[in-house]
C-alpha positions in Angstrom: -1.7 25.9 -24.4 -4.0 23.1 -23.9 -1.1 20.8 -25.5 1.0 21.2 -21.8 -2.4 19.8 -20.1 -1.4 16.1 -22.1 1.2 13.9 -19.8 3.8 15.0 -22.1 6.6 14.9 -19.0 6.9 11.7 -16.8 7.7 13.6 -13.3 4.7 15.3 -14.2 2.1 12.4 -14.8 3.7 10.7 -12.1 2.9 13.7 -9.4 -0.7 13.8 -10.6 -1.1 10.2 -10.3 0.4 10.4 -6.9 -1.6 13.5 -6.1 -5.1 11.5 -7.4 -3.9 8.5 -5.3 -4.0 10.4 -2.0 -7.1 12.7 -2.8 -8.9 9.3 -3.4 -7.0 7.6 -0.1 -8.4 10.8 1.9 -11.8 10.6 0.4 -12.5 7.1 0.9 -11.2 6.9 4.3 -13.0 9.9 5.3 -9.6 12.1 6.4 -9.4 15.2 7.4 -6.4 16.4 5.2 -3.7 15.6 2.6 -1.0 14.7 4.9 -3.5 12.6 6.9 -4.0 10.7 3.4 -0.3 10.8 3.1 0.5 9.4 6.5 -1.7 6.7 6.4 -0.8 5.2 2.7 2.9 5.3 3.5 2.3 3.5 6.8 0.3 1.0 5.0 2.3 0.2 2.3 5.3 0.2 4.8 3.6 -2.5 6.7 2.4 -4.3 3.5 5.7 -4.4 2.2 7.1 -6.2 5.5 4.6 -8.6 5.2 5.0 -9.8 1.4 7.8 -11.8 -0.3 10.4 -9.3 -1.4 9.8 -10.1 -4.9 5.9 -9.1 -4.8 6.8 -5.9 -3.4 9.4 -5.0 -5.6 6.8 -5.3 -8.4 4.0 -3.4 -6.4 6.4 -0.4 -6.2 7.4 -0.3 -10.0 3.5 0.2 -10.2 3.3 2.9 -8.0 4.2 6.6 -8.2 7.8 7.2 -6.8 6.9 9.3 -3.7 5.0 5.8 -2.8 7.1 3.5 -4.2 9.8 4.4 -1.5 7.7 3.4 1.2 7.7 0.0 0.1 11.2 -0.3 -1.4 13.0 1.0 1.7 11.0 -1.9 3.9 12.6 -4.6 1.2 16.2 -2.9 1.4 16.2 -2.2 4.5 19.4 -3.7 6.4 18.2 -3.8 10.1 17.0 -6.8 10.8 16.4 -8.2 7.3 18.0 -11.5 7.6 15.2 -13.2 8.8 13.0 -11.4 6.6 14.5 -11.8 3.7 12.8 -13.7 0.5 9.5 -14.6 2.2 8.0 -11.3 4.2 7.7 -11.5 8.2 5.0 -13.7 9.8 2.3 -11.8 11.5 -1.6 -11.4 12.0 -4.3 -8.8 11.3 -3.7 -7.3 14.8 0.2 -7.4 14.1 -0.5 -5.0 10.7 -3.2 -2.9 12.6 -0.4 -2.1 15.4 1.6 -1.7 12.9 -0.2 1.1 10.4 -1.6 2.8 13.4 2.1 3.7 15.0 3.4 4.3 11.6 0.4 7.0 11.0 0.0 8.1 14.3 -3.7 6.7 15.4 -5.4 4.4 16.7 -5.6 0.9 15.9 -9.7 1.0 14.6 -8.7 4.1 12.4 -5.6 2.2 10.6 -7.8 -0.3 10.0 -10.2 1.7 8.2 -7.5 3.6 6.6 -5.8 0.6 5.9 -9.1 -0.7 3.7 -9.3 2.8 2.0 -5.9 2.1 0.5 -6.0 -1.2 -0.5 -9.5 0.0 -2.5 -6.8 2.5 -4.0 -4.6 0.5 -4.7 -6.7 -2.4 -6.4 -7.6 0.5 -8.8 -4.3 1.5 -9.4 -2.0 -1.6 -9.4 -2.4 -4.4 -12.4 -4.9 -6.8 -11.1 -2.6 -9.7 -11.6 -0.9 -7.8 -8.9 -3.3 -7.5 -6.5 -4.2 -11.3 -7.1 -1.1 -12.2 -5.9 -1.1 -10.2 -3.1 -4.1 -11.2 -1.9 -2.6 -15.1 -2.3 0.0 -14.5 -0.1 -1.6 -12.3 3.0 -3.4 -14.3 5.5 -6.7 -14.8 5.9 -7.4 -12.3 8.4 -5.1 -9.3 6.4 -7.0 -10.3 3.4 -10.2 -9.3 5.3 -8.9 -6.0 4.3 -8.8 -6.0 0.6 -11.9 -5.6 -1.8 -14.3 -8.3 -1.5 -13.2 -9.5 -5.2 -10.0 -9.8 -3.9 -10.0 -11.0 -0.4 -11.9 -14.2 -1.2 -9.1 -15.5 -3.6 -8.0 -18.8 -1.2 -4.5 -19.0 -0.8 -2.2 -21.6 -3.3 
């Protein structure tokens, strides 16, 4: 029996990955609960994916579990409002994405931002760190606060 513990089916690999990517979101930021954890990755990756070029957040969700990918590929298709969006990511600010996470996740704007930093610690961990180089490139300044310290003091090209 110890042959069906291997990742020998894709759905399955992909829900423990998933399921290892929120137990280390909820550990990190301290959370009370799975859904919590839940919440407050899709809100951030939500947010994320309205910020960056559509391109760069087409490739962060192929690297990403499905249940997670979604929340990032259904900001890049979504039709409201994407004309002006479209190509390059919305314009806004560090207190722009903290509003942002914190009504998506449903707290306040000092918690988003600390579960905002848990996930991006995730993430750095889980996503190709060509990836995350790129990301950080294109955030601003003040998002990039945000990141890992390796990562947010990559300067902008």
């Amino acid at each position: 029996m110890s042959e069906e513990q291997g990742p020998t089916h894709a759905e399955e690999s992909g829900t423990m990955r998933h399921d290892e990517l929120i137990a280390k979101v909820r550990e990190r930021a301290e959370l009370p609960d799975r859904s919590s954890a839940e919440r407050a990755t899709r809100a951030v990756l939500s947010t994320l994916a309205e910020r960056i070029p559509d391109g760069l957040a087409d490739h962060l969700a192929a690297q990403l579990p499905a249940q997670l990918a979604e929340s990032v590929r259904e900001r890049v298709s979504s039709p409201a409002g994407s004309d002006e969006r479209r190509g390059s990511g919305e314009r806004f600010d560090l207190t722009a994405f903290a509003g942002r996470v914190a009504w998506r996740a449903g707290v306040p704007e000092d918690a988003a931002l600390r579960e905002a930093v848990a996930v991006f610690e995730v993430l750095d961990a889980a996503v190709a760190p060509e990836e995350m180089e790129k990301l950080a490139r294109v955030l601003p300044t003040d998002i990039r606060t945000l990141l890992p310290v390796a990562r947010a003091d990559i300067t902008e090209t």
